[in-house]
C-alpha positions in Angstrom: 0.0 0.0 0.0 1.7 3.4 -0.9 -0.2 6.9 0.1 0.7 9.6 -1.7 0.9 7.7 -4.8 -1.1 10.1 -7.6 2.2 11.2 -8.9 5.7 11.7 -7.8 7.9 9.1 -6.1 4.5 7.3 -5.1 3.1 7.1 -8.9 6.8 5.8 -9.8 7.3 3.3 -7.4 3.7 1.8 -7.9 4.3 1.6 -11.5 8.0 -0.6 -10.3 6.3 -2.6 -7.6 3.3 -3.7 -10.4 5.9 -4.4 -13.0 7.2 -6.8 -10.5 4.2 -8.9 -10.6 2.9 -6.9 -6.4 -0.8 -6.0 -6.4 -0.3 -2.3 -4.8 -3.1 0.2 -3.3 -2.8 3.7 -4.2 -3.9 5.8 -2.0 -4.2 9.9 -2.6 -6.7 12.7 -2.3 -7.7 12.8 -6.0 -9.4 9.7 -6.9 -9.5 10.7 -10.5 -5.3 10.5 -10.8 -5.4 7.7 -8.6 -7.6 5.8 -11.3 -5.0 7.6 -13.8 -2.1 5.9 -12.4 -3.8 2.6 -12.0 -4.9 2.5 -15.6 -1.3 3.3 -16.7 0.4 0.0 -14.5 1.7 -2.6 -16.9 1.6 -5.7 -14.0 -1.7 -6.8 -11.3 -4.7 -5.0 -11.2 -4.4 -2.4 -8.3 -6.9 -1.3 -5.9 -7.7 2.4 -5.5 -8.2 4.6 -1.9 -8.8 7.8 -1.5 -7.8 9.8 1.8 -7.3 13.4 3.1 -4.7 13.4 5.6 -5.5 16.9 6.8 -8.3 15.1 8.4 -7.7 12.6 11.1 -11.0 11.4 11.0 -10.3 10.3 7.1 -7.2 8.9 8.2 -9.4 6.4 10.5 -11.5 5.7 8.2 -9.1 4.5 5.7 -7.9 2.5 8.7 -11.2 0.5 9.3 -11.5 0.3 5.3 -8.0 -1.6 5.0 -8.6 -3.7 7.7 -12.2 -4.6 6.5 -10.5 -5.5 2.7 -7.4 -6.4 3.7 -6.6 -9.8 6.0 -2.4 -8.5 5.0 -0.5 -6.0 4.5 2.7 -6.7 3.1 4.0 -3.2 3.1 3.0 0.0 4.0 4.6 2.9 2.2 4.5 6.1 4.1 4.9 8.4 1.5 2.4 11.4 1.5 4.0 14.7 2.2 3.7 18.3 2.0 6.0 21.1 2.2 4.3 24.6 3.2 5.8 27.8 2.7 3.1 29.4 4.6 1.7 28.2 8.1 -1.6 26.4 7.9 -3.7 24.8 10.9 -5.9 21.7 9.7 -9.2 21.0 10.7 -7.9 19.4 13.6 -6.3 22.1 15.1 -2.5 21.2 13.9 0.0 22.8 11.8 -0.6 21.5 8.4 2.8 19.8 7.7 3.3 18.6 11.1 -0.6 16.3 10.4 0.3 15.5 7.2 4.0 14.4 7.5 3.7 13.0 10.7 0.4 12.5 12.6 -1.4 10.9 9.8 1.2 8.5 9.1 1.7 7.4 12.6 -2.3 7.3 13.4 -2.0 5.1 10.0 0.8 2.8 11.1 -0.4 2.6 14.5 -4.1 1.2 13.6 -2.8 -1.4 11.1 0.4 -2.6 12.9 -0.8 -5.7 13.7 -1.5 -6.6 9.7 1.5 -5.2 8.5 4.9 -7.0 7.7 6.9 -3.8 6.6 7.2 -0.5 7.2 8.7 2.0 4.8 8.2 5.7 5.4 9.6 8.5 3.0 12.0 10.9 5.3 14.1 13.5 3.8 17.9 15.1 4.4 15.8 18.3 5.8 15.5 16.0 8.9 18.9 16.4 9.8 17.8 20.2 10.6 15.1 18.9 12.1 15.2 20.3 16.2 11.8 18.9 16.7 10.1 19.7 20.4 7.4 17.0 21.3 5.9 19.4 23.5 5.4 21.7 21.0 4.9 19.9 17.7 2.9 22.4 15.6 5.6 24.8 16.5 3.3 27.0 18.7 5.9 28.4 20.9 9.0 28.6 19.1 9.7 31.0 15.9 7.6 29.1 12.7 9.4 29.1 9.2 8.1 26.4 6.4 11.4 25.0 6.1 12.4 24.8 9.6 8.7 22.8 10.5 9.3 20.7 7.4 12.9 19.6 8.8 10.8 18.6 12.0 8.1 16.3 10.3 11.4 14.7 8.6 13.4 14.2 11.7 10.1 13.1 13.1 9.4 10.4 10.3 13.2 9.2 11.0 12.4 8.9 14.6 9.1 7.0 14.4 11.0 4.7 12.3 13.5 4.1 15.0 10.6 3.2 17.8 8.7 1.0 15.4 11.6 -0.8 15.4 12.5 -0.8 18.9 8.3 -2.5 19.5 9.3 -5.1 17.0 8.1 -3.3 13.5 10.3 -3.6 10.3 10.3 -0.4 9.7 12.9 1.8 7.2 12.8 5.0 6.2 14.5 7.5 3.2 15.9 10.3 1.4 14.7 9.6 -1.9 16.9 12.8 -3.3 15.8 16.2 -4.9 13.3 15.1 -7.6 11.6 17.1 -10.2 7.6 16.7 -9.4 5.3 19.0 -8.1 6.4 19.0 -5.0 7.1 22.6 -3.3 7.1 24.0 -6.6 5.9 27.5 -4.7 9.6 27.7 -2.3 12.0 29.3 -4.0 14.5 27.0 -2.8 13.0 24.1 -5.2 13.2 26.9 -8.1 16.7 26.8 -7.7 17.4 23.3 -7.6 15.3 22.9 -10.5 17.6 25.4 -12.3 20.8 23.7 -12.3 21.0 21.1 -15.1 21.2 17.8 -13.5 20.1 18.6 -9.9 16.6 17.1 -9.7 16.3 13.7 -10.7 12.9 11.9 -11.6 10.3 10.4 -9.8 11.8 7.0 -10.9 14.9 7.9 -9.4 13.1 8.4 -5.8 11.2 5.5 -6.1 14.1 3.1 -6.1 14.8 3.0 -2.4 11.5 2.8 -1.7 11.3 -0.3 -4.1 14.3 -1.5 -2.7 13.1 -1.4 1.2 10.1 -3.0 0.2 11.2 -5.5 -1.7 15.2 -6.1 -0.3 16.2 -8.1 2.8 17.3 -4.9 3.8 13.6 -4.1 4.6 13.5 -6.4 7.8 17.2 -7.1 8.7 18.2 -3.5 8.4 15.1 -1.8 10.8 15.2 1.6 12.2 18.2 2.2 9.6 17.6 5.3 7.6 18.7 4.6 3.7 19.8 6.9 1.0 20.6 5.3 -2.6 19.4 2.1 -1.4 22.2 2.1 1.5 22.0 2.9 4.9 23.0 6.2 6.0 24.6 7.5 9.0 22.2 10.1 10.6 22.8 12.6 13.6 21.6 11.2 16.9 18.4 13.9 16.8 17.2 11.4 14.2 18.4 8.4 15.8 17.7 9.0 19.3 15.7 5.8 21.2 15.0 8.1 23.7 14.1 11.3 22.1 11.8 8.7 19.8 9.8 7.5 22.4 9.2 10.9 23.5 8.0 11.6 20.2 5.6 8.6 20.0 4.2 9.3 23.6 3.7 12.7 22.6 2.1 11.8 19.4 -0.4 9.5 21.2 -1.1 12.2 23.1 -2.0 14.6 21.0 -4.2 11.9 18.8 -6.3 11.5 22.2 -7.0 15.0 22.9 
């Protein structure tokens, strides 16, 4: 199962994983690319899903959906993301990126644990900026910029990773590189790195760890590692931290109670 998966990295690697003979679930916002995507995948038929992760409720009820259709899950691909330049507060009461990146994917995981054999969740080399507070996760009381929240949902994805592992989970996460999609197109920080020839890569590109943690031995035997290029990566400890990740999961439960 792959969220995020209308386009980008998630449209890529659902296109691999179905060329490998995998039935896949795409799950998005836009049912209508979703049904795009599926049409175009050369292997299994695949099943579509939609979801709005700026809504927790949604995220449940994809949860009870997938475990109504579903007796396995043989990976879940943690992919959706967003990148705001500006803040936003969801519906839900969080900051936008913080929900999307973070919450939702954990609320996700955390529902469908018990069904799932892999984890692999799409991090980013902005988590090594990350200085994520799990007091203060939406950023409330320290100074807000896009990038610096977006380094925290990054250095939190890294961290769940790590205390998934540590209950048992394989669970992997990754920098799937600079790629040349839609993604933050508005920051003028991805206007740059789509100006210099060569930068960016494709989707396809990105998708191949992803393919590669769901598919490898490397996606059980090597859990809580972070990968980039389909290796594993040393990271700083604020993305490695056991304790600094439980933290974060307590807090995280916490805030999905309230």
């Amino acid at each position: 199962m792959i969220t995020g998966a209308s386009a980008g990295i998630g449209a890529a690697a659902a296109g691999e994983l179905s060329r490998r003979g995998h039935r896949v679930v795409l799950v998005g916002r836009d049912e209508s690319r979703l049904k795009a995507v599926a049409d175009g995948l050369s292997g299994s038929e695949a099943d579509v899903l939609t979801c709005d992760y700026t809504s927790l409720d949604d995220v449940r009820r994809l949860a009870s959906v997938l475990r109504e259709r579903y007796g396995r899950i043989a990976v879940l691909a943690n992919n959706a993301g967003v990148m705001s330049p500006r803040r936003q507060i969801t519906v839900d009461g969080h900051e936008l990126m913080i929900q999307v990146n973070h919450l939702a994917p954990f609320l996700l995981t955390h529902s469908l644990t018990d069904l799932v054999d892999r984890v692999v969740t799409t991090s980013s080399r902005a988590g090594r900026s990350g200085r994520i507070d799990p007091a203060d996760l939406s950023r409330e009381q320290r100074r807000w910029n896009g990038w610096l929240q977006y380094g925290d949902t990054k250095q939190a994805n890294a961290l769940f990773t790590v205390a998934l592992a540590a209950r048992g989970v394989a669970a992997t996460c990754f920098h799937p590189g600079v790629i040349r999609s839609g993604f933050a197109a508005e920051t003028w920080i991805m206007r740059m790195f789509l100006a210099v020839p060569g930068y960016a890569k494709p989707p396809e590109y990105g998708a191949r760890t992803l393919v590669h943690l769901a598919t490898h031995a490397d996606g059980e035997k090597r859990a809580g590692r972070y990968f980039a290029k389909q290796a594993p990566e040393r990271v700083p400890d604020t993305m490695s931290d056991p304790g600094l990740a439980e933290r974060l999961w307590q807090a995280s439960l916490d805030t999905l109670d309230r």
